[in-house]
C-alpha positions as CSV (number, residue, x, y, z in Angstrom):
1,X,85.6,65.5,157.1
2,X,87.0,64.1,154.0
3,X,87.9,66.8,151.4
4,X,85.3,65.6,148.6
5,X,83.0,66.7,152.0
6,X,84.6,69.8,152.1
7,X,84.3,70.7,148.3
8,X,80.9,69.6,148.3
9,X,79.8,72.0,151.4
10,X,81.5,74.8,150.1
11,X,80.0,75.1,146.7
12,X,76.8,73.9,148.1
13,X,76.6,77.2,150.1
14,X,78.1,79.6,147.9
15,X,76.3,78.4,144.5
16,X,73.1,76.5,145.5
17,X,73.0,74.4,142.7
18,X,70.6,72.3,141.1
19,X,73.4,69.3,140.3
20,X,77.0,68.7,141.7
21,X,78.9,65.9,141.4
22,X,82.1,66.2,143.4
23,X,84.2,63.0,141.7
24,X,87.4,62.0,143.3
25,X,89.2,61.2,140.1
26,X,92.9,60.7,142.2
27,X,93.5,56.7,141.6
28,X,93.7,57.3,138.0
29,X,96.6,59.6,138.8
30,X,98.6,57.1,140.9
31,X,102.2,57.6,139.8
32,X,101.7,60.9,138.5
33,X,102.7,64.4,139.7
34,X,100.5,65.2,143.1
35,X,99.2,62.1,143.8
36,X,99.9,60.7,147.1
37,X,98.2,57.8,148.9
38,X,95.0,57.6,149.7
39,X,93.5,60.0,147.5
40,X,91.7,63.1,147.6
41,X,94.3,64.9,145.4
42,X,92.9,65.0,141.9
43,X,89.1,66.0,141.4
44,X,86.2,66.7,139.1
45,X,83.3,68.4,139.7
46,X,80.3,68.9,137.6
47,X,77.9,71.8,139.0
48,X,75.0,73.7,137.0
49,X,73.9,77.4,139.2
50,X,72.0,79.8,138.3
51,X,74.6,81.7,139.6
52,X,76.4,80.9,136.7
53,X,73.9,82.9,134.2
54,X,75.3,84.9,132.2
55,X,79.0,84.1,133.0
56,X,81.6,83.0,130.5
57,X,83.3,79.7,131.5
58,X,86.7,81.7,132.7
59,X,83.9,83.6,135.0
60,X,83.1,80.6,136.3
61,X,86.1,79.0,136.6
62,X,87.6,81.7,138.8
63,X,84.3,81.7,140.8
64,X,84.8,77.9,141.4
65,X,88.6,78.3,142.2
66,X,88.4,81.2,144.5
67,X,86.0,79.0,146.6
68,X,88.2,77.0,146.7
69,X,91.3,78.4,147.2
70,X,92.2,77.1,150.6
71,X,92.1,73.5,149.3
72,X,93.9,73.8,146.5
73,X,97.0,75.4,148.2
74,X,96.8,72.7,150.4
75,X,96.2,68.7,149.7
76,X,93.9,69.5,146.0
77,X,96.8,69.0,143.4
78,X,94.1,68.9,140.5
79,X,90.3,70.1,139.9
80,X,88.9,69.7,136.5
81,X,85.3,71.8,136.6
82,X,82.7,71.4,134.2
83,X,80.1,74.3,135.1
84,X,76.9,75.5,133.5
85,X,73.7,77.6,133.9
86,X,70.1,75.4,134.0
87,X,69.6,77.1,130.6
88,X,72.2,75.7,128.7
89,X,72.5,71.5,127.8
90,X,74.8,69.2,129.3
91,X,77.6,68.9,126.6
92,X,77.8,65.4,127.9
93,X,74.2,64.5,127.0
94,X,75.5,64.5,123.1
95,X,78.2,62.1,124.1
96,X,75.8,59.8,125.3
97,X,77.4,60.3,128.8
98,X,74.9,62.1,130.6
């Protein structure tokens, strides 16, 4: 199972989200700190719970990292989370990215 798999599973269960995006964002890190051939180092994930209601975005964070925590003591060098509630808007839809 590769670990964009993994991630994807484990916040599947634990969140139940409406969107997640698991992006494996490692070749743009090649050369850098953590990277190491073939990938799955450096990641992104973009996730909107209702689990996340009511949570400030340190609540979340820790949620997201403490899920996990196993991967990124292992091969996960990097994991840049964007997490929201249904409620609120996608910051990225102002960007004209969403």
């Amino acid at each position: 199972m590769t670990m964009k798999s993994k991630i994807t599973e484990k916040l599947s269960a634990a969140l139940a989200p409406s969107h997640l995006e698991v992006i494996d964002e490692s070749d743009h890190h090649k050369g850098h700190m953590g990277y190491r051939e073939g990938g799955e180092t450096h990641f992104r994930v973009r996730i909107v719970s209702e689990a996340f209601t009511g949570q400030s975005r340190v609540q979340r964070h820790r949620a997201i990292n403490e899920l996990l925590a196993e991967e990124l003591a292992g091969t996960v060098h990097a994991l840049a989370i964007e997490a929201r509630a249904p409620s609120e808007p996608d910051p990225r839809a102002a960007r004209g990215a969403a």
